[in-house]
mmJSON file of the N, C-alpha and C atoms, coordinates in Angstrom:
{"data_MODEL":{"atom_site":{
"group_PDB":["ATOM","ATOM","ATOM","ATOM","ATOM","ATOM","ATOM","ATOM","ATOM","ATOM","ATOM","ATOM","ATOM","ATOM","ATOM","ATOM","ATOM","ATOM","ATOM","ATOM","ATOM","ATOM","ATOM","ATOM","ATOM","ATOM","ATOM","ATOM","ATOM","ATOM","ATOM","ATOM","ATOM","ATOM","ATOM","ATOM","ATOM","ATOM","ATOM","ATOM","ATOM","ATOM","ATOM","ATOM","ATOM","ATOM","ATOM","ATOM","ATOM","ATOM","ATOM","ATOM","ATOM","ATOM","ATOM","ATOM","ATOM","ATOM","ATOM","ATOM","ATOM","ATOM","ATOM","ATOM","ATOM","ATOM","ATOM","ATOM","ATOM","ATOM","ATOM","ATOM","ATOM","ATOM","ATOM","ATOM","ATOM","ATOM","ATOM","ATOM","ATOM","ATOM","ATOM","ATOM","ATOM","ATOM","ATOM","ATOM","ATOM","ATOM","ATOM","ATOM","ATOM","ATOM","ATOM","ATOM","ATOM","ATOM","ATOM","ATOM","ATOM","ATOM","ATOM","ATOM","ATOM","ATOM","ATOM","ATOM","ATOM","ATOM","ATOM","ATOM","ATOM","ATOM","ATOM","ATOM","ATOM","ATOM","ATOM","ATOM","ATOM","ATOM","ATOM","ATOM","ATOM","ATOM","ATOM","ATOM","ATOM","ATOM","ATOM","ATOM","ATOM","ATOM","ATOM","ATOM","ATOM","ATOM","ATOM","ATOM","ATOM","ATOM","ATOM","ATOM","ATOM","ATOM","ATOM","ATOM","ATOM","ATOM","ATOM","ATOM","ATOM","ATOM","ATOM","ATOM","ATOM","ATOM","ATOM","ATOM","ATOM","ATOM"],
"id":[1,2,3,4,5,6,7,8,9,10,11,12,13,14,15,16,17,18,19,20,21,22,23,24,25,26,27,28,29,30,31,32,33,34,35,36,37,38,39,40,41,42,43,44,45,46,47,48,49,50,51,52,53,54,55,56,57,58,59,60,61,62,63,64,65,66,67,68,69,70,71,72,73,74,75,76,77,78,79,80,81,82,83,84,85,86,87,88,89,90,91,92,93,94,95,96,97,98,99,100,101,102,103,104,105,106,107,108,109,110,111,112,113,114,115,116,117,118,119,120,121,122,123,124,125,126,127,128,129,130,131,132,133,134,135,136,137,138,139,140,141,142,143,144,145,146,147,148,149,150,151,152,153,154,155,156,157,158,159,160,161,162],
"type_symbol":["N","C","C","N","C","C","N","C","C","N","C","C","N","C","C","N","C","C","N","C","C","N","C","C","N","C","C","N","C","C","N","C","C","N","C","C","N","C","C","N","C","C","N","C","C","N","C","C","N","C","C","N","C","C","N","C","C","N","C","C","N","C","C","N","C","C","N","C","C","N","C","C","N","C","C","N","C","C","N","C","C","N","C","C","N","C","C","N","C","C","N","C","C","N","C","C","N","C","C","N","C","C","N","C","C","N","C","C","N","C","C","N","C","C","N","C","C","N","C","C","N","C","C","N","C","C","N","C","C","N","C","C","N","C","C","N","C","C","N","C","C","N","C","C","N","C","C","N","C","C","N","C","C","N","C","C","N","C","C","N","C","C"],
"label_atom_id":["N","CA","C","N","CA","C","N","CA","C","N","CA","C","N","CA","C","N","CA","C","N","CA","C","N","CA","C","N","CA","C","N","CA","C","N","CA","C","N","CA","C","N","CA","C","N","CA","C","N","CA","C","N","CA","C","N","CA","C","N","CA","C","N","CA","C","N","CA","C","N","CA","C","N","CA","C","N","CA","C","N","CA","C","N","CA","C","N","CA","C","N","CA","C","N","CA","C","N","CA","C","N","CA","C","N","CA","C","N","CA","C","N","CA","C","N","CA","C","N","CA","C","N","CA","C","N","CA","C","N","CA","C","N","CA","C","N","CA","C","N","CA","C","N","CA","C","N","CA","C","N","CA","C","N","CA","C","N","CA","C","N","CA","C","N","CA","C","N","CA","C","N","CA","C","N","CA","C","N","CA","C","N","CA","C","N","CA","C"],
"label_alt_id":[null,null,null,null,null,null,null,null,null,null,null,null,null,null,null,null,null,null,null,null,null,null,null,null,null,null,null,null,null,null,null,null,null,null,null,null,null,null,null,null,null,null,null,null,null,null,null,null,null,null,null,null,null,null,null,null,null,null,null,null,null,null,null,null,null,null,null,null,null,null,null,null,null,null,null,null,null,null,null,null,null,null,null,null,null,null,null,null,null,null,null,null,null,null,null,null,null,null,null,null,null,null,null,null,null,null,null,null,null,null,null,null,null,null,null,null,null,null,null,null,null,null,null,null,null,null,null,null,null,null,null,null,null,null,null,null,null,null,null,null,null,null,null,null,null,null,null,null,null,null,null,null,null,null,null,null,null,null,null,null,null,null],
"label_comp_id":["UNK","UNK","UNK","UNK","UNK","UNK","UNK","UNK","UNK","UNK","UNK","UNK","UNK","UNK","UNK","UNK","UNK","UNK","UNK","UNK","UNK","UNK","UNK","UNK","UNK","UNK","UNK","UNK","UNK","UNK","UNK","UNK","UNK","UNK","UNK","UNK","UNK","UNK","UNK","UNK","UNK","UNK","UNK","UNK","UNK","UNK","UNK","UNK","UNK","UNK","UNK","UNK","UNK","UNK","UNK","UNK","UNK","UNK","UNK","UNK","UNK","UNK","UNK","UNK","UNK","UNK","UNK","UNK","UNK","UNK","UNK","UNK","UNK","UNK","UNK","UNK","UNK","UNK","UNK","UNK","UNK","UNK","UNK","UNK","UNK","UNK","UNK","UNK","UNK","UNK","UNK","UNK","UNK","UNK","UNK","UNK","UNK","UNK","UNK","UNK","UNK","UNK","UNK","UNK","UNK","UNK","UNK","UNK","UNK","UNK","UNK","UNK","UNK","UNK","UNK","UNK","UNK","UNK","UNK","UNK","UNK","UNK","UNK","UNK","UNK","UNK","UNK","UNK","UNK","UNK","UNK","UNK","UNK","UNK","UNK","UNK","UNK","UNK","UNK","UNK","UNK","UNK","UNK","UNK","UNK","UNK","UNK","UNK","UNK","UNK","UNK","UNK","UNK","UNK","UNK","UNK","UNK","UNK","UNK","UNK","UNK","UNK"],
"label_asym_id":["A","A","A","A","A","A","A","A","A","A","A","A","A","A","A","A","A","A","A","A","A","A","A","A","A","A","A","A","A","A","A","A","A","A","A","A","A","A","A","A","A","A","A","A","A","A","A","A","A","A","A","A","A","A","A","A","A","A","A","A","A","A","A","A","A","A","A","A","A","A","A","A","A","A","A","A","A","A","A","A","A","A","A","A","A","A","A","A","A","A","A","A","A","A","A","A","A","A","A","A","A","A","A","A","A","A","A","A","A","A","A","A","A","A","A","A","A","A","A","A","A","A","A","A","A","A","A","A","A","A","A","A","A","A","A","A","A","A","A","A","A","A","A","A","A","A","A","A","A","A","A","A","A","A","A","A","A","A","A","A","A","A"],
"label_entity_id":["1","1","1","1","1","1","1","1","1","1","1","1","1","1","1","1","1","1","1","1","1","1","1","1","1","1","1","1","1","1","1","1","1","1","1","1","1","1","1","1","1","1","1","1","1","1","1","1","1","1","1","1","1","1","1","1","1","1","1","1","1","1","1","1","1","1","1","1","1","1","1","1","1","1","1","1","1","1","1","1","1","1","1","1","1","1","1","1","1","1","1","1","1","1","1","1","1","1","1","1","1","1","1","1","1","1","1","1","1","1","1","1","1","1","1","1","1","1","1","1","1","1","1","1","1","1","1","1","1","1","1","1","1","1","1","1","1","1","1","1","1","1","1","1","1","1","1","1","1","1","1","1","1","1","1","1","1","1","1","1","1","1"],
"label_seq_id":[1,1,1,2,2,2,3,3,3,4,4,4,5,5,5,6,6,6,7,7,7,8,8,8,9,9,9,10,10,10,11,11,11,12,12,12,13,13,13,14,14,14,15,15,15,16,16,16,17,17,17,18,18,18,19,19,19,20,20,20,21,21,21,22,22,22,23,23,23,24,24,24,25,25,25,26,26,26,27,27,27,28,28,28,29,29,29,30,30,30,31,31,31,32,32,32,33,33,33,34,34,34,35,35,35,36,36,36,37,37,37,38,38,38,39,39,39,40,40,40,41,41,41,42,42,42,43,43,43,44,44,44,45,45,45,46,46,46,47,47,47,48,48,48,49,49,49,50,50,50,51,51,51,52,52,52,53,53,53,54,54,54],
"pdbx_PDB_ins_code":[null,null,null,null,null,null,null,null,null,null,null,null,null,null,null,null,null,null,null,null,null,null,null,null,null,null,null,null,null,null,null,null,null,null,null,null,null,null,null,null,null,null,null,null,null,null,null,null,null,null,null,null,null,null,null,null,null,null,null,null,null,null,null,null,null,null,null,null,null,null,null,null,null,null,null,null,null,null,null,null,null,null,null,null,null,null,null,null,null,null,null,null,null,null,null,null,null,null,null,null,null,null,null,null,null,null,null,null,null,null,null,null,null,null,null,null,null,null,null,null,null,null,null,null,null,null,null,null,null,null,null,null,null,null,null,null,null,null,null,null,null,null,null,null,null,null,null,null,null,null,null,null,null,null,null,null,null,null,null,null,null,null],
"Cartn_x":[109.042,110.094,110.777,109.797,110.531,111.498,111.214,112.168,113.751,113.206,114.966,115.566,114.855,115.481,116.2,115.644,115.975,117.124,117.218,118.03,119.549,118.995,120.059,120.8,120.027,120.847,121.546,121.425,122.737,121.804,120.189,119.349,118.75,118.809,118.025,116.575,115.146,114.398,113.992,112.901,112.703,111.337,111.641,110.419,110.531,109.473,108.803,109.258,109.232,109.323,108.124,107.096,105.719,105.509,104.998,104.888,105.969,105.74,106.885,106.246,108.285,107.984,106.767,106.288,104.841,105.368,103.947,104.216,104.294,103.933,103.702,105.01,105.609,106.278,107.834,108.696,109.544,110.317,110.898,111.594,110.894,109.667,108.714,108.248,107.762,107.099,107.967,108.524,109.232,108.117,106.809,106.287,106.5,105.699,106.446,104.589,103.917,102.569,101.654,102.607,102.455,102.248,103.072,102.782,101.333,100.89,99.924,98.456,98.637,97.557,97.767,98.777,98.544,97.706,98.329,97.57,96.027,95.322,93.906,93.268,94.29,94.089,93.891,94.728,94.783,93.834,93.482,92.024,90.628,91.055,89.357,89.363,90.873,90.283,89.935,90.565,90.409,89.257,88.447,87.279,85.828,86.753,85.658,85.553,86.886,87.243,86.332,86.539,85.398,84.249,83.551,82.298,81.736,82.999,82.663,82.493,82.264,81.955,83.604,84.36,85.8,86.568],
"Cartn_y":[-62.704,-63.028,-64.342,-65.137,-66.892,-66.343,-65.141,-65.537,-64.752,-63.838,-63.33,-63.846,-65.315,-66.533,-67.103,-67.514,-68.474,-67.513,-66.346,-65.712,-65.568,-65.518,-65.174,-66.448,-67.816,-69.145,-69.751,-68.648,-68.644,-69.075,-69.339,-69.719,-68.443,-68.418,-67.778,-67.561,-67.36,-67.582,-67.522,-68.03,-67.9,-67.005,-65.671,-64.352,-64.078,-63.379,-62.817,-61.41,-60.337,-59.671,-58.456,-58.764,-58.127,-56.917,-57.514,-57.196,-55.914,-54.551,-54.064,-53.799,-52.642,-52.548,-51.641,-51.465,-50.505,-50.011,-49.944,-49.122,-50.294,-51.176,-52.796,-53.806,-53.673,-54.764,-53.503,-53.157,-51.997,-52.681,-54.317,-54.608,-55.424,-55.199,-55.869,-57.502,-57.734,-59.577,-60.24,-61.494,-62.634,-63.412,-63.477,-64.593,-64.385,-65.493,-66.089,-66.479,-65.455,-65.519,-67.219,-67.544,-68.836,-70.353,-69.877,-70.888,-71.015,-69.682,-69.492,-69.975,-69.659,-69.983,-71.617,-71.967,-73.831,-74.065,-73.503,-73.475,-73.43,-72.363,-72.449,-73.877,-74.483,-75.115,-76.392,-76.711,-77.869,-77.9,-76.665,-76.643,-76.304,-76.325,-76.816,-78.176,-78.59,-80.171,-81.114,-80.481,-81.118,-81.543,-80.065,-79.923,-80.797,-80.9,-81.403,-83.425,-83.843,-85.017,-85.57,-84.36,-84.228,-85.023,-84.802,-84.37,-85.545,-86.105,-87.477,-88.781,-88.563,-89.339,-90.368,-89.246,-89.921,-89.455],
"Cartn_z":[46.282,47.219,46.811,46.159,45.806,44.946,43.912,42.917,43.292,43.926,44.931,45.668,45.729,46.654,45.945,44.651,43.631,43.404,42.695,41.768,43.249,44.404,45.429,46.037,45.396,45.128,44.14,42.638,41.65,40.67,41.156,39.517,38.762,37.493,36.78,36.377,37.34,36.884,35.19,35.083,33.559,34.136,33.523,33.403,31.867,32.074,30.931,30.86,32.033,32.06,31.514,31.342,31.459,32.315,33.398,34.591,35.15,35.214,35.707,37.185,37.985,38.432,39.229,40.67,41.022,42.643,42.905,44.546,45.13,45.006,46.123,45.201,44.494,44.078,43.396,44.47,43.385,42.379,42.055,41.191,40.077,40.242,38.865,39.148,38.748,38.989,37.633,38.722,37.696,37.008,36.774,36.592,34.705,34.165,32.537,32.001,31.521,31.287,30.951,30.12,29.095,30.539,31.545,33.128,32.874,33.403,33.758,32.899,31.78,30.56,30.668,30.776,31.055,32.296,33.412,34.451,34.459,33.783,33.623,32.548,31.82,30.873,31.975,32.464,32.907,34.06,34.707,36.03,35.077,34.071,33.255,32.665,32.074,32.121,33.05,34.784,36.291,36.104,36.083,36.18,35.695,33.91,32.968,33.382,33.456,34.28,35.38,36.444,37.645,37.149,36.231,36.137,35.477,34.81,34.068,35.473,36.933,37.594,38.556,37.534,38.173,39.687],
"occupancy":[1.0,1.0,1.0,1.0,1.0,1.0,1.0,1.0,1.0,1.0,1.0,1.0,1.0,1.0,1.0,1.0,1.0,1.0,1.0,1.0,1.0,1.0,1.0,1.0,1.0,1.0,1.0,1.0,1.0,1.0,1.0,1.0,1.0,1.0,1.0,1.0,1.0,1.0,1.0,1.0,1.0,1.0,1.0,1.0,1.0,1.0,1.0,1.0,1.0,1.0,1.0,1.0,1.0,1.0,1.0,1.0,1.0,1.0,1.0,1.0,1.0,1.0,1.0,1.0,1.0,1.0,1.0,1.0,1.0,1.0,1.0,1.0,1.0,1.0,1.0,1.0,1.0,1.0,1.0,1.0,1.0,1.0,1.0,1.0,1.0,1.0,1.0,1.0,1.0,1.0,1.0,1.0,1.0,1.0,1.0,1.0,1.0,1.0,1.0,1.0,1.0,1.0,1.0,1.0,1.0,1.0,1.0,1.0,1.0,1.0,1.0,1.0,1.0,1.0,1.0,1.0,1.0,1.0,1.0,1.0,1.0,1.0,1.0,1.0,1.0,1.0,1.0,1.0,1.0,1.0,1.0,1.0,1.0,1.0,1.0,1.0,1.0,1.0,1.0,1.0,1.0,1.0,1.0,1.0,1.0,1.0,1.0,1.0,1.0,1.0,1.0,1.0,1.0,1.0,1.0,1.0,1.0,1.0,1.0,1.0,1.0,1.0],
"B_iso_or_equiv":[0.0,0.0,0.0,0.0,0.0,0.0,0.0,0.0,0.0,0.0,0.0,0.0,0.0,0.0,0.0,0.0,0.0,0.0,0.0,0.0,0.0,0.0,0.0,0.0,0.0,0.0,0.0,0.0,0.0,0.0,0.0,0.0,0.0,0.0,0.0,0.0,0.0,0.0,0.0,0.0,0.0,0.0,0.0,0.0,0.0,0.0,0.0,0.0,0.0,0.0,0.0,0.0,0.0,0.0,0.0,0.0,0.0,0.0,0.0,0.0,0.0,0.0,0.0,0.0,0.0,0.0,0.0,0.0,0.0,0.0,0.0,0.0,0.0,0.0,0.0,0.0,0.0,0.0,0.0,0.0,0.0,0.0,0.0,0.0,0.0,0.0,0.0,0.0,0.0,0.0,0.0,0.0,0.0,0.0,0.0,0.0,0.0,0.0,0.0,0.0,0.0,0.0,0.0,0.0,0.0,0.0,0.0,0.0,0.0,0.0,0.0,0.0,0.0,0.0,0.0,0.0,0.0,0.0,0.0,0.0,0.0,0.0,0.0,0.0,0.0,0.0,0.0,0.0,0.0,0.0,0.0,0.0,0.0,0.0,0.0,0.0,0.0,0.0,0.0,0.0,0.0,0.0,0.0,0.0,0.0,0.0,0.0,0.0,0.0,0.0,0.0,0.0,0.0,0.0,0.0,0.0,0.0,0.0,0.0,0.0,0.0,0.0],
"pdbx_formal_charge":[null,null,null,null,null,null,null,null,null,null,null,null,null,null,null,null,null,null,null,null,null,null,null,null,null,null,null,null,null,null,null,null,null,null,null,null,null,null,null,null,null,null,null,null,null,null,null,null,null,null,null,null,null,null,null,null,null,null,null,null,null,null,null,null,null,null,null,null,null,null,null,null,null,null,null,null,null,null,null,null,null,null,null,null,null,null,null,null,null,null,null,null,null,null,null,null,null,null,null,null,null,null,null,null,null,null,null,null,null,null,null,null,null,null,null,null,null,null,null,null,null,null,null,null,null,null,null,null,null,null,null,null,null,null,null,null,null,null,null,null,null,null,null,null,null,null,null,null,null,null,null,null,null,null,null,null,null,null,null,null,null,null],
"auth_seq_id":[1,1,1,2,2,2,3,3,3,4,4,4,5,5,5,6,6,6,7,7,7,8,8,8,9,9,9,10,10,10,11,11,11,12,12,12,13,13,13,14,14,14,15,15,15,16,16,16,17,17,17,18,18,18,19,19,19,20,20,20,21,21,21,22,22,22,23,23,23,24,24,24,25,25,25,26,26,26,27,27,27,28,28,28,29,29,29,30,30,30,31,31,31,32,32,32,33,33,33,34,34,34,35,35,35,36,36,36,37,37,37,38,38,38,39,39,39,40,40,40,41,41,41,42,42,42,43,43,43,44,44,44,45,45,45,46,46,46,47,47,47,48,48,48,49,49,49,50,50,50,51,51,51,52,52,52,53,53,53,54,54,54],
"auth_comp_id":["UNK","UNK","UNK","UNK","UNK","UNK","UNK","UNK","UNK","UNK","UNK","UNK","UNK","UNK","UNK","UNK","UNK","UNK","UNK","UNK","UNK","UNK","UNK","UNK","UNK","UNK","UNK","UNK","UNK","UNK","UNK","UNK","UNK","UNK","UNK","UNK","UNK","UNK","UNK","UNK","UNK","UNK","UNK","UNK","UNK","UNK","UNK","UNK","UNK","UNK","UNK","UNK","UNK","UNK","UNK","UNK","UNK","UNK","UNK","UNK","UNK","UNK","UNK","UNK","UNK","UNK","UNK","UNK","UNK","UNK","UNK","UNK","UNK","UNK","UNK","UNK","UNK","UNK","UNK","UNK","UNK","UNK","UNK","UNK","UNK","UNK","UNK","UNK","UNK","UNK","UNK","UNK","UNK","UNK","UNK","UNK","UNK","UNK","UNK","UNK","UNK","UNK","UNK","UNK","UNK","UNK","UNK","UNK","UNK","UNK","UNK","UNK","UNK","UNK","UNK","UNK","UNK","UNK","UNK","UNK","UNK","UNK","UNK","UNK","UNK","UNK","UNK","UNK","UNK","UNK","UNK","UNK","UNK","UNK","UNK","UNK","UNK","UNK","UNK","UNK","UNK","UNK","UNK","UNK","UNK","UNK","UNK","UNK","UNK","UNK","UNK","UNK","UNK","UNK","UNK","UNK","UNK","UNK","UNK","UNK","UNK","UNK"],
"auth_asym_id":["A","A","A","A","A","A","A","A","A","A","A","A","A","A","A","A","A","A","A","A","A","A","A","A","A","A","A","A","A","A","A","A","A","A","A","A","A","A","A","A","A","A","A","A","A","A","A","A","A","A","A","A","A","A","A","A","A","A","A","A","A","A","A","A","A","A","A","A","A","A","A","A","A","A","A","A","A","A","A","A","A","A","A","A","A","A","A","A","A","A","A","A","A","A","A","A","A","A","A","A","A","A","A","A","A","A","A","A","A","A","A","A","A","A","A","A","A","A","A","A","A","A","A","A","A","A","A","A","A","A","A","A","A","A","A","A","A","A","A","A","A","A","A","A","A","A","A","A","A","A","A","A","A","A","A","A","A","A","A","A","A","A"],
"auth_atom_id":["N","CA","C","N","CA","C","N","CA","C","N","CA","C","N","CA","C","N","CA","C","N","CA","C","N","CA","C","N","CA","C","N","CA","C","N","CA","C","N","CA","C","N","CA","C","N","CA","C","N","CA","C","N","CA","C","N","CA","C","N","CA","C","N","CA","C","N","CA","C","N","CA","C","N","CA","C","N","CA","C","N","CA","C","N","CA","C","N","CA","C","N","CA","C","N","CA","C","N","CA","C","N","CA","C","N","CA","C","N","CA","C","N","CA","C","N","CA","C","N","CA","C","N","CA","C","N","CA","C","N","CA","C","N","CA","C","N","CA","C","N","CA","C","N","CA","C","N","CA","C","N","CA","C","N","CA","C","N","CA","C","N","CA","C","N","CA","C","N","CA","C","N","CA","C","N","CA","C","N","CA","C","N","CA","C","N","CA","C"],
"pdbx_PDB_model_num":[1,1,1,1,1,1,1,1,1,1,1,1,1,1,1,1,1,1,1,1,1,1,1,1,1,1,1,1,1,1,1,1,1,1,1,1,1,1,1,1,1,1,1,1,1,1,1,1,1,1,1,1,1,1,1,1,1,1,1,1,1,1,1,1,1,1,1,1,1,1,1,1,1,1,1,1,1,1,1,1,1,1,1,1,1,1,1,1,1,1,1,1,1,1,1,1,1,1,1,1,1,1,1,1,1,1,1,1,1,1,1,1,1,1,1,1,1,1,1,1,1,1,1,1,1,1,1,1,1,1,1,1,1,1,1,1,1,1,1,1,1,1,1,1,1,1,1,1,1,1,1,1,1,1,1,1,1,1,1,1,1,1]
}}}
């Protein structure tokens, strides 16, 4: 829904286009895979940080 907000306020998300569309989503998912793989990157260094007592 964010990104038919975005795209219905004149921005272009940046997708990947992966993801098509299904029965629960009919125009496919905007997300951009490469977000995401940072995302796990950066909640395992949170993590490893954590642990050093910080």
């Amino acid at each position: 829904m964010m990104m038919k907000m975005l795209e219905a306020g004149g921005l272009s998300p940046l997708t990947d286009n992966i993801r098509t569309a299904d029965d629960d989503n009919l125009q496919g998912c905007g997300r951009f895979e490469r977000v995401k793989a940072m995302k796990e990157a950066i909640r395992a260094w949170v993590e490893e940080i954590a642990g050093e007592g910080g």
